[in-house]
N, C-alpha and C positions, 0 to 999 in steps of 0.2 A: 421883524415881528410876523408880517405877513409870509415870508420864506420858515419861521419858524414853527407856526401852525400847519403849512404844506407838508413840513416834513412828518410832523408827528401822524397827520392824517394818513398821510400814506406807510406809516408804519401799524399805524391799528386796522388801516386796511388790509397789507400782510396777514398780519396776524387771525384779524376775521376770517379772510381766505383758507388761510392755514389752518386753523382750528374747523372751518367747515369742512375741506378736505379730510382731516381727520376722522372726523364724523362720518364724512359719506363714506372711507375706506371700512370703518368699522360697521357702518350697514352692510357693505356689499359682504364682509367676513360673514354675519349674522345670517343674512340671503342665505352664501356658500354653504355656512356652518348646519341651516336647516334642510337643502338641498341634496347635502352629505347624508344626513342623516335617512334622507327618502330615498336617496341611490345606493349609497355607499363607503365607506370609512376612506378608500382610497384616494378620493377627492380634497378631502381635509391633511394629504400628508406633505411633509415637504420630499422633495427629490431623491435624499439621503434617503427618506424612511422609505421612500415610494422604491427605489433596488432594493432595499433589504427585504421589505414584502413580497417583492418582483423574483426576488433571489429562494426566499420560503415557497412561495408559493409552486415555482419551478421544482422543485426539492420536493413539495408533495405532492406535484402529479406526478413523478417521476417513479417516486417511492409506490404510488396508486399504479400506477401501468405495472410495475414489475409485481406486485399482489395479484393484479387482474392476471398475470400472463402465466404466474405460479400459477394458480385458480385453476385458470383453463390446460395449464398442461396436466394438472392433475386429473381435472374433468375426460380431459381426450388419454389418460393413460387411463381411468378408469375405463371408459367404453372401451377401449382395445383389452382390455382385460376381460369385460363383459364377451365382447366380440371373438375371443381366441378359445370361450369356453366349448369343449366338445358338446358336438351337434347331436340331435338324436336319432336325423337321418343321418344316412352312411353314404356315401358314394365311391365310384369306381369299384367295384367286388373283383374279386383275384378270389381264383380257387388252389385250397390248399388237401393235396392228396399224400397220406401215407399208412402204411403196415408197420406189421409187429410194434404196438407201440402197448401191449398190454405189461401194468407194470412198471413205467418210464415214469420220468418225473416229469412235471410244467408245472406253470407258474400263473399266477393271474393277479392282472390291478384293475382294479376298478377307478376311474377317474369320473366324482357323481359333484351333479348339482341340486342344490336343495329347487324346490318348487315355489313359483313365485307365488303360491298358496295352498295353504294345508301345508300336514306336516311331512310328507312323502319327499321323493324325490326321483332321479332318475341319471343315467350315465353311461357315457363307452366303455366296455372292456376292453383289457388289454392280452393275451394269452400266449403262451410260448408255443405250442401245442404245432406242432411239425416241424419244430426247430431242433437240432441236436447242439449239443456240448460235447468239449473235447477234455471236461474237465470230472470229477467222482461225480456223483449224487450229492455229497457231502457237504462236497463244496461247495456247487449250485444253491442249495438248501441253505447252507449261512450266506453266499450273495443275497437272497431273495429275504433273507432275516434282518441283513443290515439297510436293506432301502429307509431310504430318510421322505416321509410324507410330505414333508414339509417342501424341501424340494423338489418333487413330482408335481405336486398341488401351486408350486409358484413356472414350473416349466411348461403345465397342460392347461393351466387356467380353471380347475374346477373349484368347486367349493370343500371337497372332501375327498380324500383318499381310502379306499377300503384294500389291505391286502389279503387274496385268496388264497392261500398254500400253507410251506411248499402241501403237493400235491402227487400224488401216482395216479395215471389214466388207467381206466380196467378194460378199454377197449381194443380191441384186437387189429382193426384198421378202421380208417375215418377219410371223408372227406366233408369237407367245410370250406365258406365262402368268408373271406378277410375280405376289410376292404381295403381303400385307399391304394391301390394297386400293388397290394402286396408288399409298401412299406414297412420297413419293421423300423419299429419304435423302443428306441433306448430307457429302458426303465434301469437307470443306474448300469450294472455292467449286463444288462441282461436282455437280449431284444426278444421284441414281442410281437405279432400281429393285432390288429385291431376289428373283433370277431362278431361285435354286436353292442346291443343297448340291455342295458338291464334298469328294471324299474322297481320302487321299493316303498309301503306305506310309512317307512317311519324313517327318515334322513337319519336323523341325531343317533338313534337306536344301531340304525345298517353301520354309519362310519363306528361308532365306538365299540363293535362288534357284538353286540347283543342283538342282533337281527333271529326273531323268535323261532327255535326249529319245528318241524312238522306243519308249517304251514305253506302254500304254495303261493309261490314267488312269479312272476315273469319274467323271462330270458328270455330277447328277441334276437333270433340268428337261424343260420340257417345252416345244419349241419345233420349227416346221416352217419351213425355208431351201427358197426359192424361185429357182432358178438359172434364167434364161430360154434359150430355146434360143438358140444363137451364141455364147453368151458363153464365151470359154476359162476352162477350170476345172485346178487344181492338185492334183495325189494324186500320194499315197504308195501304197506296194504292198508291203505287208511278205512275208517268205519264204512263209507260209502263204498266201499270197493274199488276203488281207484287203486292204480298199480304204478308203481314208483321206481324204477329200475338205477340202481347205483352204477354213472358211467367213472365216478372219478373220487377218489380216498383223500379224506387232507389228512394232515401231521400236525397241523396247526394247535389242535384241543391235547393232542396224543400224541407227539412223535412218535411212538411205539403200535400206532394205529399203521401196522405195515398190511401189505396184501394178503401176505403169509396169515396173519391175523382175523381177519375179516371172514372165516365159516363159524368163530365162535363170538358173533360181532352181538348178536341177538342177547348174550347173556349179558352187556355193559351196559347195555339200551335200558334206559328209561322209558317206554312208549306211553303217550297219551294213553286214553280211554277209547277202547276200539279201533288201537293201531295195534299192527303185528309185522314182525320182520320175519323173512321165509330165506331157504339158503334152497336153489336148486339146479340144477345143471341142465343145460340144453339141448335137448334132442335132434334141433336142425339151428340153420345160423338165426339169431336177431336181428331184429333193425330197428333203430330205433330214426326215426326224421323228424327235425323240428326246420320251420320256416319261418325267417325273419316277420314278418306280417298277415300268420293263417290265424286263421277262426275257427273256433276256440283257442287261443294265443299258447305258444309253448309255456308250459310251466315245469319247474322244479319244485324239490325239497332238501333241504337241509336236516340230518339228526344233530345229538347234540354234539356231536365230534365232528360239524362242519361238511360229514361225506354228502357228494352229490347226487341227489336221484334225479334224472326225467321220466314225467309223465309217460308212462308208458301204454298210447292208447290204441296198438295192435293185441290188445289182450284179449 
């Protein structure tokens, strides 16, 4: 009897024990479970879950780092694209000297960037202008028609491409200052020197070719046109009296706008109010000089058939 109560006791003792441990484990969950909630979900997972979180979590830093690195190569391809666009100063100047070129064809690109405010803009040119071909007129003329903007504007880094031509120079001999040490630069099959800066009040208007005629522009370069005496020369005469001398004819508005053409150029002309074109021949040589950075800055004009005048201010 006495051995039979011993036993039972120490089994409801067990069991007390047991049932208290239960308890206390189910506190210490409750602890954890509230502890988790203050730290963090990972605390409350078992092993399994805790790699497969471990395994996700790995997975989206991974996925994050290759985002961030897309991100940034795009960021650093952008500034090298900012970074490649042509400068406005020039360096290394190369001088470029030649005769009999009255008559001949060249070519010209403007590679422009818009302005990081207002609506203007500015850009290097590019010009053929003492270079020969071994090939017609003809053909040069459709080269210089087929160039693709799109690929010069992804090759030179600007924001817009303007083509100037084709073109006939009307001057007799020339010399001008290229830079970059006389590099010539491949505009599609056609190389080019790089002759100056030219600056423009309206971006959007200059690239899509509506750049307004009769108004004077800046050209910053530094180049002396040699007109020999006899040879008939073409200007403009604006209200003020400013004198506007045509060194170079485009094809661009006219193909039929040939040199041969140009003493009857006055009768096609639309002119403003108080413009006048004059046709006259010269009694000793011209000169005409512009320089990359003088005061009062070179300027030209454009008619509406794109021909080029500078200021002409030996008058």
């Amino acid at each position: 009897m006495d051995l039979s109560q011993g036993a039972a006791g120490k089994v409801k003792g067990e069991r007390e024990n047991e049932y208290m441990n239960h308890r206390h484990q189910a506190a210490n969950r409750r602890r954890r479970v509230v502890k988790t909630m203050k730290t963090g979900m990972l605390n409350f997972l078992s092993v399994k879950e805790m790699k497969r979180v471990t395994n996700m979590t790995m997975k989206a830093t991974a996925l994050a780092l290759a985002l961030l690195g897309t991100m940034t190569l795009a960021f650093a391809e952008q500034a090298a694209a900012q970074k490649s666009k042509p400068a406005a100063g020039l360096q290394n100047p190369f001088q470029v000297q030649a005769e009999n070129w009255r008559g001949k064809p060249h070519y010209e690109v403007l590679i422009m960037n818009r302005n990081a405010k207002g609506p203007g803009g500015a850009g290097n040119y590019y010009n053929s202008l003492g270079l020969s071909f071994d090939v017609s007129d003809k053909e040069m003329d459709a080269r210089f028609w087929a160039l693709d903007p799109e690929k010069l504007k992804q090759q030179y880094g600007g924001d817009g491409v303007r083509f100037n031509g084709p073109r006939r120079f009307l001057v007799n001999r020339f010399s001008a200052q290229a830079f970059d040490g006389g590099k010539k630069f491949m505009m599609g099959p056609i190389p080019m020197y790089v002759y100056g800066t030219f600056v423009v009040p309206d971006f959007d208007a200059f690239i899509a070719g509506k750049q307004a005629p009769y108004q004077e522009t800046v050209s910053k370069r530094s180049t002396t046109w040699y007109f020999n005496a006899g040879e008939e020369v073409y200007e403009l005469v604006s209200p003020e009296g400013a004198v506007f001398t045509m060194f170079s004819a485009s094809l661009r508005v006219d193909p039929n706008n040939t040199v041969d053409k140009l003493p009857t150029l006055g009768k096609r002309l639309s002119l403003p109010k108080g413009w006048k074109f004059r046709v006259r021949t010269l009694e000793k040589e011209l000169v005409l000089v512009a320089t990359y950075d003088s005061d009062p800055p070179n300027t030209i004009v454009l008619d509406q058939f794109e021909n080029n005048y500078q200021r002409n201010r030996n008058k």
